[in-house]
MDTraj code that builds the backbone (N, CA, C; nanometers):
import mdtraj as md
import numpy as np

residues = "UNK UNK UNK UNK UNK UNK UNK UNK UNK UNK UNK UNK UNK UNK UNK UNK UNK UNK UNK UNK UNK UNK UNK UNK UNK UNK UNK UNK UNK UNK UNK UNK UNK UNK UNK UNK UNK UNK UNK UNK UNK UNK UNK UNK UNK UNK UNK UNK UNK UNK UNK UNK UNK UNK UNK UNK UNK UNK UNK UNK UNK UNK UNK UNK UNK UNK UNK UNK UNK UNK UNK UNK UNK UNK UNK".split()
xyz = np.array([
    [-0.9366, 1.9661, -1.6609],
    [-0.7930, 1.9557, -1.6456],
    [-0.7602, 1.8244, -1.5734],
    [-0.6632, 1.7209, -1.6695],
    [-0.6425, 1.6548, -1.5682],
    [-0.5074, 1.6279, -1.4832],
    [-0.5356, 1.5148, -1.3588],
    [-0.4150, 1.5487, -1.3316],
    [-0.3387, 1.3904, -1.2957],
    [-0.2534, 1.3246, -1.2438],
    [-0.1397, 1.2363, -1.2309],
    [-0.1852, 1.1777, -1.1008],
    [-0.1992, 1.0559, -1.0480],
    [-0.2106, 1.0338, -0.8867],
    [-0.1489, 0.9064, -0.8850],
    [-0.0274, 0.8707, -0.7899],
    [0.0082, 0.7661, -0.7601],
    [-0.0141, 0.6811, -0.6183],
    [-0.0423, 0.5931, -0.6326],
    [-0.0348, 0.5093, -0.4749],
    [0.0493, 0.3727, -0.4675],
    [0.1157, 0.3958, -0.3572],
    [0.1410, 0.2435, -0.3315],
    [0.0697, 0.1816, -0.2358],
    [0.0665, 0.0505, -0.3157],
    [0.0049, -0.0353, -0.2209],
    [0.0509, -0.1609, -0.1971],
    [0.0658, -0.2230, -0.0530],
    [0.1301, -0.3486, 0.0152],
    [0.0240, -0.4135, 0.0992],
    [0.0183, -0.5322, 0.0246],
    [-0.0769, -0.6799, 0.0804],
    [0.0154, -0.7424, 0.1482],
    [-0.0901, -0.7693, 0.2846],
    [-0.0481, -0.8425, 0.4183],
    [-0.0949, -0.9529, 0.4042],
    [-0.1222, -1.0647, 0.4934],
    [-0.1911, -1.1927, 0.5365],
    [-0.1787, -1.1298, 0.6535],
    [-0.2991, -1.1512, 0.7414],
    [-0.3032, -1.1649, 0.8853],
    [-0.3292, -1.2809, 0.9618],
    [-0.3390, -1.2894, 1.0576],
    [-0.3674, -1.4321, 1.1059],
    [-0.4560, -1.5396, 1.1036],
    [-0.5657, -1.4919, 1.0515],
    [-0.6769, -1.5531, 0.9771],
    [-0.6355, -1.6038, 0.8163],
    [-0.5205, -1.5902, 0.8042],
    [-0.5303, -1.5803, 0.6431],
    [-0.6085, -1.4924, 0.5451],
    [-0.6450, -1.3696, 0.5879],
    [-0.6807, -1.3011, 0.5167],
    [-0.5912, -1.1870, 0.4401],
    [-0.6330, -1.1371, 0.3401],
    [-0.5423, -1.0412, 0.2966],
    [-0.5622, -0.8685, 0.3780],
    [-0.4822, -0.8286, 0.3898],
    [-0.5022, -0.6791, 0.4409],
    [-0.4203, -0.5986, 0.3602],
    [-0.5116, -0.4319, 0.3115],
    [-0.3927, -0.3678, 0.2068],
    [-0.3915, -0.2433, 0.3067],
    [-0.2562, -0.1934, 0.2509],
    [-0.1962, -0.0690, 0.3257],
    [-0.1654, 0.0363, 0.1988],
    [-0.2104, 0.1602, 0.2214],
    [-0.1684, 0.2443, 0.0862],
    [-0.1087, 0.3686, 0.1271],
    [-0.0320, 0.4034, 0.0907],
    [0.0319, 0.5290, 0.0711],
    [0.0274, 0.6209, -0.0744],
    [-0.0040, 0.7508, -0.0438],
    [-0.0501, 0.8223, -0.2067],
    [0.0979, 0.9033, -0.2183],
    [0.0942, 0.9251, -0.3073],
    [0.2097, 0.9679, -0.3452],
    [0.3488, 0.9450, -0.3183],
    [0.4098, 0.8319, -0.3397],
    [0.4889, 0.7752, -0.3163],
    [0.6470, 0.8427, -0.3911],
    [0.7697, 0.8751, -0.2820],
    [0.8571, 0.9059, -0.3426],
    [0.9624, 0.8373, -0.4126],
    [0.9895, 0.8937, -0.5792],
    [0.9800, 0.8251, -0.6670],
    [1.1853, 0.8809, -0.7278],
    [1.2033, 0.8058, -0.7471],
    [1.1692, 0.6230, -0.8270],
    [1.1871, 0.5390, -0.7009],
    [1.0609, 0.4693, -0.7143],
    [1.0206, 0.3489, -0.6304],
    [1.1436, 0.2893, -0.5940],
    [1.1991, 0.2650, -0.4601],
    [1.2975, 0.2080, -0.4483],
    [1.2581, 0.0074, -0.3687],
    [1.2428, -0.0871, -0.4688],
    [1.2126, -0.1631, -0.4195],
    [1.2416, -0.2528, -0.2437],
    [1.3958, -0.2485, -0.2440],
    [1.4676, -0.2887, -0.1201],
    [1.3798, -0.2296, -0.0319],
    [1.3569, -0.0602, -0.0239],
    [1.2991, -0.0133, 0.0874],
    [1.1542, -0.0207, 0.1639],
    [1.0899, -0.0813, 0.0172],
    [0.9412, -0.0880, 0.0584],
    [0.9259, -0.2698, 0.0957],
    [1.0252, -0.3020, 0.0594],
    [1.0245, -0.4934, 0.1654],
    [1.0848, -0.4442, 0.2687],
    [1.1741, -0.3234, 0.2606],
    [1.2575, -0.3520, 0.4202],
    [1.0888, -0.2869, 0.5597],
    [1.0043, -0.2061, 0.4738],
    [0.9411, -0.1238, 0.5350],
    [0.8337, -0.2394, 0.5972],
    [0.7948, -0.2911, 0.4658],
    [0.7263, -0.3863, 0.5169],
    [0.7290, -0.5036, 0.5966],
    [0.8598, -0.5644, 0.6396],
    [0.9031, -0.6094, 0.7082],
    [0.8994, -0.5231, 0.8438],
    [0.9345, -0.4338, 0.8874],
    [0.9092, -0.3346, 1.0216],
    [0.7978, -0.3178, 1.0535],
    [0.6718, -0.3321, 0.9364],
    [0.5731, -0.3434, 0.9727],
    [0.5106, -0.4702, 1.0725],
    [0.5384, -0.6007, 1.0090],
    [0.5029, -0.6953, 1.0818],
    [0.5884, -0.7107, 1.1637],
    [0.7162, -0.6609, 1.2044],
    [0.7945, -0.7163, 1.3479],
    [0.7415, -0.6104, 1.3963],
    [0.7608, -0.4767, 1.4450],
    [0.6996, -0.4240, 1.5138],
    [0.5409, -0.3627, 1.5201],
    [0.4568, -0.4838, 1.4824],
    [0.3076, -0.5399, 1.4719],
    [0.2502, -0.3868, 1.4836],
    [0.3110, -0.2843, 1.3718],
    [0.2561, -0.1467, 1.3570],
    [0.1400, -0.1497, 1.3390],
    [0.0368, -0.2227, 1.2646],
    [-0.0928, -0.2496, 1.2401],
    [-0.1692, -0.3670, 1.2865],
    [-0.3067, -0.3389, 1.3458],
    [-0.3730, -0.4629, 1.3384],
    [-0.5096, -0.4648, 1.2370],
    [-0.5953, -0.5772, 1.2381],
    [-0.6787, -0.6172, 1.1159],
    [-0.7567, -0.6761, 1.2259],
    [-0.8625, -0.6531, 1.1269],
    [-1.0228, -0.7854, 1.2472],
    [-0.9799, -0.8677, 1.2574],
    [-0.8826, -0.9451, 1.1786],
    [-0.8325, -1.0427, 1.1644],
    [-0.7317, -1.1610, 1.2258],
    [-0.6719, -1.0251, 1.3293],
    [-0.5474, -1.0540, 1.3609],
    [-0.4565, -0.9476, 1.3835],
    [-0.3346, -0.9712, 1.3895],
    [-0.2199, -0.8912, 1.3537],
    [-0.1240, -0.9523, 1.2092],
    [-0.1028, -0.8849, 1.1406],
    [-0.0600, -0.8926, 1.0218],
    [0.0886, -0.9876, 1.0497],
    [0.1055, -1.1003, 0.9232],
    [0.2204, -1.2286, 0.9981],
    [0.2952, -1.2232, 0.8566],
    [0.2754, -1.1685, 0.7568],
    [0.3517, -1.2319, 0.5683],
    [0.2948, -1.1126, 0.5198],
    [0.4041, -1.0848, 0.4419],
    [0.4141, -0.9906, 0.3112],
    [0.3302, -1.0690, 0.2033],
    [0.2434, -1.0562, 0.1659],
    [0.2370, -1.1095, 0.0237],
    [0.2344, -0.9954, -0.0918],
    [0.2268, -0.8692, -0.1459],
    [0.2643, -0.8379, -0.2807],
    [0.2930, -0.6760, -0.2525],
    [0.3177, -0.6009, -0.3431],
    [0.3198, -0.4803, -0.3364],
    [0.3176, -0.4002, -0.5320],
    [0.2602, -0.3101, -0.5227],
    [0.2466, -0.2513, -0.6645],
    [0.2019, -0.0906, -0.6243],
    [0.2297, -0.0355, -0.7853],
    [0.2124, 0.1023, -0.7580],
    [0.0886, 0.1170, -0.8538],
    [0.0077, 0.1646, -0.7753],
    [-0.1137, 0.2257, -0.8989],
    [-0.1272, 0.3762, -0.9563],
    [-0.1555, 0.3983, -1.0902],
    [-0.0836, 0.5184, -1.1275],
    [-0.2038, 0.5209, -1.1951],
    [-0.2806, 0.6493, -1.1742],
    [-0.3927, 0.7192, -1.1960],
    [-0.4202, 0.8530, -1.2527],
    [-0.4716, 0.7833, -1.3816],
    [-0.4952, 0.9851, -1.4675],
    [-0.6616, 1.0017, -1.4242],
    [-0.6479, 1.1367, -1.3739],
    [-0.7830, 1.1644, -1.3058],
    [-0.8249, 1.2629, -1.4138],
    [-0.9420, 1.2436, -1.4543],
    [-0.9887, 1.3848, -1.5139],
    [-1.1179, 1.4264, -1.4886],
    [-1.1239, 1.5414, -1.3796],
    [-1.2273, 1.6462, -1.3834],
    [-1.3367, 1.7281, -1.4770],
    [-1.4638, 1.6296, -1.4353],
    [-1.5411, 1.7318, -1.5433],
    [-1.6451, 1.8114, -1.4693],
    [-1.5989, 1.9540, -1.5965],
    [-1.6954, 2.0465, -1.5244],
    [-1.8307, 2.0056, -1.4955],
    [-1.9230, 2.0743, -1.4087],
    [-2.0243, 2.0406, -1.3701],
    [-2.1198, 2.1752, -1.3523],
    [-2.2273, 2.2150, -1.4223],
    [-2.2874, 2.3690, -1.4640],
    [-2.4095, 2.3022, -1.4110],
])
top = md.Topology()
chain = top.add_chain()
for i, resn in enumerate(residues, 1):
    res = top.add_residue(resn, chain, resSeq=i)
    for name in ("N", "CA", "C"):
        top.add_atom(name, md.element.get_by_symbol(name[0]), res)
traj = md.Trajectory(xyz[None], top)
């Protein structure tokens, strides 16, 4: 049986210039773009996350990955 899995996911730069990703599964839908820049923006002012790297300084991308899973039996 299979089943549906969505995630979002938002790429940082941290202070190294590296990329850092953040994911959330199941994202409530329909994707409202404004909210996931406004979110991500709150992220780096109030430096909610840090990275080996640093603390996270630029948005760089965001996308939704949408996943058909299918389970096989196993006897």
């Amino acid at each position: 049986r299979g089943r549906n899995m969505k995630r979002l996911e938002m790429r940082f730069e941290n202070q190294e210039g590296k990329f850092v990703t953040c994911t959330l599964d199941d994202p409530v839908e329909p994707i409202d773009h404004n909210a996931v820049n406004a979110a991500m923006d709150v992220v780096i002012a109030q430096n909610a996350f840090t990275s080996n790297g640093g603390d996270l300084v630029a948005k760089r991308s965001a996308r939704v990955i949408d996943q058909q899973i299918e389970e096989i039996e196993i006897n």
